[in-house]
N, C-alpha and C positions, 0 to 999 in steps of 0.2 A: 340550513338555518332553522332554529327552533320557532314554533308558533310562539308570541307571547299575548295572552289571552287578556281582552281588557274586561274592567268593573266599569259599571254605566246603575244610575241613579235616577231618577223621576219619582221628582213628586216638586211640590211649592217650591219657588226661587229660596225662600227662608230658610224652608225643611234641608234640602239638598248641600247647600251651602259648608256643613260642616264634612261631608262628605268630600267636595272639592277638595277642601286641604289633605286629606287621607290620601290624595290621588287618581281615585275616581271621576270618570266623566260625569259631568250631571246634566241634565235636561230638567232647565224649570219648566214648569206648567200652570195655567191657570184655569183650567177646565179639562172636566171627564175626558170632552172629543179629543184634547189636545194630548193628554196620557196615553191612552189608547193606540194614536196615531204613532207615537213617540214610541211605545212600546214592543210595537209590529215593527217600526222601522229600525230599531236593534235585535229582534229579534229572528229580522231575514239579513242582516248583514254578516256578511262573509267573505274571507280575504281574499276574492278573486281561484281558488286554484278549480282543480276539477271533482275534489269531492265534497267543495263548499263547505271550506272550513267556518266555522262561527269565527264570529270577530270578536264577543261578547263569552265570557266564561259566566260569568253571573250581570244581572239585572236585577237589579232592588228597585219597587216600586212602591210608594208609600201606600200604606192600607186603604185608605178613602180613596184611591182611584181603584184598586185592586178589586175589592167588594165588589164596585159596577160594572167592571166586566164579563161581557156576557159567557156564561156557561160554555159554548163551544168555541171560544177562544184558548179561556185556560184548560181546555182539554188538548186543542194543540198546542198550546204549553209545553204541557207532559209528556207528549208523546218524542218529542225531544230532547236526550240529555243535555245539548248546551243551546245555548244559554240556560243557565235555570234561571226563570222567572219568578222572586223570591219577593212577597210583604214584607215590608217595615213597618211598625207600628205609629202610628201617626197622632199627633198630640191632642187632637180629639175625638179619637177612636172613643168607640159607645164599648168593641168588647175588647180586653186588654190582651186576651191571649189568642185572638184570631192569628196572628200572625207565627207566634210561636207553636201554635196548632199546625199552622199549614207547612211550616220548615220540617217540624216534625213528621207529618207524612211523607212529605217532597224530600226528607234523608231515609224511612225508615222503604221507601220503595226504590233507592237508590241501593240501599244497603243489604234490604230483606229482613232489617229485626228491629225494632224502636230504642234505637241506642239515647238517643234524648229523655226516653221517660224515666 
């Protein structure tokens, strides 16, 4: 039987919301601690076998919790291909392309060449 890899979402019950219908799991939040918590606990989840498959293909987390995470968290992030741990831009983001900055790295070290730019 084939894996089938879920989408999973965090950020505000509001933000999240249109995501649902898309399909997507969502996890609302209403505070840093509570994203964070949420975002580590999708991103150790794994379908039981023995080489610990991810459960989670991708994880979108709205920018305003993303930013406050600390530095050596999203470095083990990266040091894992799945889940990717991807920003969304968030409706009162200060910078507008923080997030399309960070996909853009997070494909161009997937891929080896900045096919976004």
């Amino acid at each position: 039987m084939e894996n089938q890899f879920k989408l999973a979402v965090v950020g505000n019950e509001s933000s999240v919301l249109i995501f649902r219908s898309l399909g997507c799991e969502t996890h609302g939040v209403f505070s840093q601690e509570e994203a964070q918590k949420a975002v580590e606990k999708l991103f150790k989840a794994h379908i039981g076998d023995e080489q610990k498959t991810a459960t989670y293909a991708v994880v979108f987390v709205e920018e305003m919790y993303y930013k406050q995470f600390p530095e050596e968290l999203i470095e083990r992030f990266t040091k894992r291909a799945l889940p990717a741990i991807i920003p969304v831009p968030s409706t009162d983001s200060d910078d507008p392309d923080f997030a399309s900055n960070r996909l853009r790295k997070i494909v161009e070290r997937a891929v080896g060449s900045d096919i976004l730019g």
